[in-house]
C-alpha positions in Angstrom: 0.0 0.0 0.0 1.5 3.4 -0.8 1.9 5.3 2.6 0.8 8.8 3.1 2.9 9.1 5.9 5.3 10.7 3.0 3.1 13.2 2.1 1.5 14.5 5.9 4.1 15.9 7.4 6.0 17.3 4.2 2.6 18.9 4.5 2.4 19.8 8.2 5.8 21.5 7.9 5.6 23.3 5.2 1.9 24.8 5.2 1.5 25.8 8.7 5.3 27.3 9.1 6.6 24.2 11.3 3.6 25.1 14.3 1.5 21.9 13.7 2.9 19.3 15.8 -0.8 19.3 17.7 0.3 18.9 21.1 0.4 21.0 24.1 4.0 20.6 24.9 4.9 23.0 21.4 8.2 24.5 21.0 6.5 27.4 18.5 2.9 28.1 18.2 1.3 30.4 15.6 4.6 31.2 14.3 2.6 32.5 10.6 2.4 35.5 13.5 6.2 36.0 13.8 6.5 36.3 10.3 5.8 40.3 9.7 3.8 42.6 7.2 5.0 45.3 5.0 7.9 45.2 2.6 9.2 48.7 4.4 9.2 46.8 7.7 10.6 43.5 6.7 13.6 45.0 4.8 14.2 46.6 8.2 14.0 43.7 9.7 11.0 44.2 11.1 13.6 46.9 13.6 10.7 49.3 13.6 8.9 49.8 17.1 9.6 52.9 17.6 9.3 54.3 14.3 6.3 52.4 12.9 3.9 54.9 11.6 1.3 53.5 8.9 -1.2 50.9 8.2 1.4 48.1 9.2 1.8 49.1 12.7 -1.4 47.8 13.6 1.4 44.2 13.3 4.6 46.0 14.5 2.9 48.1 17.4 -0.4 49.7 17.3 1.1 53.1 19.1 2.3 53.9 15.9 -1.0 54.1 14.2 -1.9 57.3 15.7 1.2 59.2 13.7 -0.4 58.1 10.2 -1.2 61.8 8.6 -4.0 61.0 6.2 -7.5 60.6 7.4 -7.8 57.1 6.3 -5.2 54.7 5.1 -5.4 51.0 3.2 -2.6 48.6 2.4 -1.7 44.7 1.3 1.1 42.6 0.9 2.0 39.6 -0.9 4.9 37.6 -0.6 5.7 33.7 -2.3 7.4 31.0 -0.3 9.3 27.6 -1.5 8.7 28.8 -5.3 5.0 29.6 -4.8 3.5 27.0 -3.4 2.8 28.6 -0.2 1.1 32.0 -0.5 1.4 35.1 2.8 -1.3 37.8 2.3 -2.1 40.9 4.1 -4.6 43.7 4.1 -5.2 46.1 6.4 -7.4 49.4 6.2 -8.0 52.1 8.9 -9.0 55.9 9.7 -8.8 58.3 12.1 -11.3 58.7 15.2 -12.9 61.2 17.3 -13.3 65.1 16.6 -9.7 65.9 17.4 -8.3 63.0 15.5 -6.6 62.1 18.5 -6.8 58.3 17.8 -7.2 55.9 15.0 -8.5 52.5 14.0 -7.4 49.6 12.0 -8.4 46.1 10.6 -5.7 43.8 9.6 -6.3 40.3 8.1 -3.3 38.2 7.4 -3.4 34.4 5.6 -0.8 32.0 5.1 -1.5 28.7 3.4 -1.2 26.4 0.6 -3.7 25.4 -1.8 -4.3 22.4 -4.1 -2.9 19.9 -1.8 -3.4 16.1 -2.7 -5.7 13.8 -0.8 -4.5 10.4 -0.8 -6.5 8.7 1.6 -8.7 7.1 -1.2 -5.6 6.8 -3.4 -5.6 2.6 -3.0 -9.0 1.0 -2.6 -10.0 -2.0 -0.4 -8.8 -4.7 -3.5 -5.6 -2.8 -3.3 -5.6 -1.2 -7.0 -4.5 2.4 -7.3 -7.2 5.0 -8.0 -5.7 8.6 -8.9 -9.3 9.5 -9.8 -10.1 9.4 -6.4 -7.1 11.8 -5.0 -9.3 15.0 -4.1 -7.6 18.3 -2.9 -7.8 20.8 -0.3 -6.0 23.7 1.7 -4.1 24.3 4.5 -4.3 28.0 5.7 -3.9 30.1 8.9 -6.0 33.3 9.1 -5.5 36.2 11.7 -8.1 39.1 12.2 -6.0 41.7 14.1 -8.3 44.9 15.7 -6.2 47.3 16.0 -6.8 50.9 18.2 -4.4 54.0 19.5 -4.9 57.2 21.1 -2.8 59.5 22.4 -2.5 59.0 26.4 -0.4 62.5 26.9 2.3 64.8 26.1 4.0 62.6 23.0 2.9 59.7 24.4 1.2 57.2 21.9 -0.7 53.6 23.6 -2.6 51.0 21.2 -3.6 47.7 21.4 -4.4 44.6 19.7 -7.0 42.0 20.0 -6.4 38.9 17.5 -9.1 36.3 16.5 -6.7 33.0 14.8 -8.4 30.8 12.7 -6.3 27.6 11.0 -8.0 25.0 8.9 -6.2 21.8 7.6 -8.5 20.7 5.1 -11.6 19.0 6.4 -9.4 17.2 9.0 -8.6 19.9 11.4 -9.7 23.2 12.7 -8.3 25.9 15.5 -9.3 29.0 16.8 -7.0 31.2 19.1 -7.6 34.7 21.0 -4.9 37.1 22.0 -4.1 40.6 23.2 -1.0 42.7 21.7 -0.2 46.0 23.8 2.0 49.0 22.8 3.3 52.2 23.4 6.0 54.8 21.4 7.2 57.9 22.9 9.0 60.6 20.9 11.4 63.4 22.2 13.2 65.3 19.5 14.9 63.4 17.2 14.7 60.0 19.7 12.0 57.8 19.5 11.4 55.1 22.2 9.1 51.9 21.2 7.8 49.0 23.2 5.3 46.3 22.1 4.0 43.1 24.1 2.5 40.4 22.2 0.3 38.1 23.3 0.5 39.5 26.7 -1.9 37.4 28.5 -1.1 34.3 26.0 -2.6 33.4 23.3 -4.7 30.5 23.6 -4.9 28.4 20.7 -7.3 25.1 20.5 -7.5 22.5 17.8 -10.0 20.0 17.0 -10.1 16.9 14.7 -12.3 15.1 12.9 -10.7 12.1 11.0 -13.3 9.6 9.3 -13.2 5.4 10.5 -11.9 4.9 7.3 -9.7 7.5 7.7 -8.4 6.3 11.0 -7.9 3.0 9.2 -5.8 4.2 6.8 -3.6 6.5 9.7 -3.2 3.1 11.7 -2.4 1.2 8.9 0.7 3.1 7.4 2.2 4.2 11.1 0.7 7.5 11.2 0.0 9.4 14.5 -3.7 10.1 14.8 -3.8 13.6 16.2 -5.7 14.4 18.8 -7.5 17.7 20.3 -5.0 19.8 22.1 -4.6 23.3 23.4 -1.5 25.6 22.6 -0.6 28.5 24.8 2.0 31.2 22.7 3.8 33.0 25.5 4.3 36.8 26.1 6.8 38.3 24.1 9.0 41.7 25.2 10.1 44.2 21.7 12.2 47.4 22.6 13.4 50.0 20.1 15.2 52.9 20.1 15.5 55.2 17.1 17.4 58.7 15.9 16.0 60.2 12.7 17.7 62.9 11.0 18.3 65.3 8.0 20.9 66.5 5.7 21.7 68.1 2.5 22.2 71.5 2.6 19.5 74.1 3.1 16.7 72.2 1.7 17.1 69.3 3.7 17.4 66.9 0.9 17.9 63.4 2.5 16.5 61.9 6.0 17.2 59.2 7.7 16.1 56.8 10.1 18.3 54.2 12.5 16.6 51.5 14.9 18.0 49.1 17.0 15.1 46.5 18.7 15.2 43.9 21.0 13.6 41.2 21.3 12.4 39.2 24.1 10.8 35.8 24.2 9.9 34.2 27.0 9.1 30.3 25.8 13.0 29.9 26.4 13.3 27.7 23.2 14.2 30.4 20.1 18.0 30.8 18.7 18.5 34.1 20.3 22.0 35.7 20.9 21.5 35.4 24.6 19.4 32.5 25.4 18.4 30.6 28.8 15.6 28.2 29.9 13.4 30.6 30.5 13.8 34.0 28.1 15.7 34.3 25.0 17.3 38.0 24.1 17.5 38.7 20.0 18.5 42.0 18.5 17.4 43.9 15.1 18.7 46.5 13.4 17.0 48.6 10.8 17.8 51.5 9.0 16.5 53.8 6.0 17.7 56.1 3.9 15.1 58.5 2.0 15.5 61.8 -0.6 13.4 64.4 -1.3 10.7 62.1 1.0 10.0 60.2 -2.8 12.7 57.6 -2.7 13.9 55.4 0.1 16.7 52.8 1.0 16.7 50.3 3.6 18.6 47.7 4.5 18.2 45.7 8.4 19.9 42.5 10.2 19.0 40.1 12.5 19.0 36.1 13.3 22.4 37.0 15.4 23.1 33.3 16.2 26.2 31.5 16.6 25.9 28.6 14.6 26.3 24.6 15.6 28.8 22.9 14.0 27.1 19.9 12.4 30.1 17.6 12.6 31.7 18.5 15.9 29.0 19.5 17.5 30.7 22.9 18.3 29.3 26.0 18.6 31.3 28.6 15.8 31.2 31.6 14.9 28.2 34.2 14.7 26.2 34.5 11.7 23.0 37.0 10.7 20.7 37.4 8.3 20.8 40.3 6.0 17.8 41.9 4.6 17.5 45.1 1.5 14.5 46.3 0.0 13.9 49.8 -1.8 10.2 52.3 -1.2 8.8 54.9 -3.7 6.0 57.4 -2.5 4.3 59.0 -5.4 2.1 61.4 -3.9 -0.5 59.3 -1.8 0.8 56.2 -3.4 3.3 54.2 -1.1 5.3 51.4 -3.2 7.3 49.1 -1.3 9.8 46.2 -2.4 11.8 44.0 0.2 13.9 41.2 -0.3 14.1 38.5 2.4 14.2 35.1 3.9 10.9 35.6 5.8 10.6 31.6 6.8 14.2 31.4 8.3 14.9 28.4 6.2 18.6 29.3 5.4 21.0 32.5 4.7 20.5 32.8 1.2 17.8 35.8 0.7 14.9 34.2 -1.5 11.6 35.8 -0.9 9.9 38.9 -2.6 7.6 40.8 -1.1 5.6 43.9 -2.6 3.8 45.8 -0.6 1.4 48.9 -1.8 -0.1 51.1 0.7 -2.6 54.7 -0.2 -3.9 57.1 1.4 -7.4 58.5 1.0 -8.7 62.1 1.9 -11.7 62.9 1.9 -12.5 65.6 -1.5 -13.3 68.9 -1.2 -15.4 71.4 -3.1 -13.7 74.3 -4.6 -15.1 77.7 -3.5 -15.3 80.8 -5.6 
């Protein structure tokens, strides 16, 4: 009998970004979350806490959504992984609130799957003879609705928050739903700008449930196959600090700015490749930083993964290694397009994935007066 067990977890791994193991005792959980949105961010590294100040924010920290300028503001994303089979989309929209504009509002929906996967459960009938008519297909996906909200608390003082709604479906064969809260704050004096955002602050609860046929079962049991079974996952609180210095130069007109970030993060499951890691909290630093001129045309380049990496022979630790990421912005008038080059899944060093971003900002016409 042909054994799906050389198809499941090729498809486990790859569709739902290594986080389906289905058991409580997870090393990662949600990690389709860790990813990032926004091909500005990303080719910062996602080094941006403290200077976050559009649509994506409502991701990076939701403080920053109050320092969007125009009245109403929508983006998406689309990025390609493992030559297209598995797709990562975002879209977000969101406006200013309240008489004084004094806070804003966003929506953010971000999916992660892989479609047109092969069912081979019926592939070999009970007589044993092979039936490729009866291979069906279906998807894997993870879905996220992120609310997003910020006001300004006092002074230059920005809080936001986030709650998230996580929806994953494998097919007909499994089906999760998970609820978090993300919490943020940004605080700007002169050219310094100070950033903190908590994810999944209370942790993020996450519970599966399956429903596998008899035949099914059968089929599981019969080629050595694990038959999952309903679990909850918990995603621990997370810690990001940044600090930023943006700047101008260029003579009297001020031609070119800049912008330098330096994050932090913390993770607190104990179990991540950070450069300072423990049982119990892991410490990882990013580094992003942009160069724009004339406010039209931007550079950026950010680094992070600091690791020292295990030597797979001698089982020595060697020397420290990072992961480079570039990408390039152009703002034509309320048209923001963005273009970052990256290895979003953390597979290897080599950079392989594109992702375009295109944001725009809407105002609200007026009428001409004599």
């Amino acid at each position: 009998m042909i054994r799906i067990k050389s198809f499941l977890p090729i498809l486990i791994i790859v569709l739902i970004s290594n986080s389906s193991s289905f058991a409580q005792g997870r090393k990662f959980v949600n990690e389709f979350l860790n990813i990032g949105v926004g091909a500005k961010s990303l080719a910062m590294f996602g080094a941006v806490s403290a200077t976050a100040n559009d649509i994506s924010a409502g991701y990076w920290n939701p403080a920053g959504l109050l320092h969007i300028e125009a009245p109403f503001q929508v983006s998406a994303t689309h990025s390609e992984w493992f030559a297209g089979i598995a797709q990562y989309d975002y879209l977000a929209f969101g406006k200013k609130l309240g008489k004084e504009r004094n806070s804003f509002g966003s929506i953010s929906l971000i999916r992660m799957g892989v479609d047109n996967i092969p069912n081979t459960f019926n592939l070999v009938g009970p007589d044993g003879r092979i039936d490729y008519a009866a291979v069906t297909q279906f998807s894997a996906a993870d879905y996220a609705l992120i609310i997003s909200y910020a006001r300004k608390a006092f002074g230059n003082l920005s809080v936001g928050g986030n709650t998230k709604i996580i929806y994953r479906q494998i097919g007909t064969f499994g089906t999760a739903w998970g609820f978090g809260f993300d919490f943020g704050t940004q605080l700007k004096f002169g050219n310094l700008s100070v950033g903190i955002m908590g994810r999944d602050i209370t942790s993020t609860i996450t519970t599966w449930s399956f429903n596998f046929t008899d035949d099914e079962k059968k089929v599981l049991n019969a080629t050595g196959n694990d038959i999952p079974k309903s679990s909850v996952e918990y995603a621990l609180p997370r810690i990001i600090a940044g600090l930023a210095y943006k700047g101008k130069f260029g003579g009297e007109q001020k031609k070119f700015s800049y912008i330098a970030e330096v994050d932090v993060n913390l993770s607190t499951d104990g179990r991540r490749h950070g450069f300072v890691k423990s049982d119990y909290i892991d410490i990882a630093p990013a580094m992003g930083f942009e160069l724009g001129y004339l406010d039209k045309i931007y550079l950026r380049a950010g680094a992070g993964n600091l690791q020292r990496v295990l030597n797979d022979i001698t089982g020595t630790q060697g020397a420290f290694e990072f992961q480079p990421n570039v990408g390039v912005g152009l703002k034509l008038g309320r048209l923001h397009l963005d273009y970052a080059l990256s290895n979003v899944g953390e597979i290897s060093s080599s950079l392989y994935s594109h992702i375009f971003s295109l944001s725009l900002d809407l105002v609200k016409r007026t009428t001409p007066t004599e």
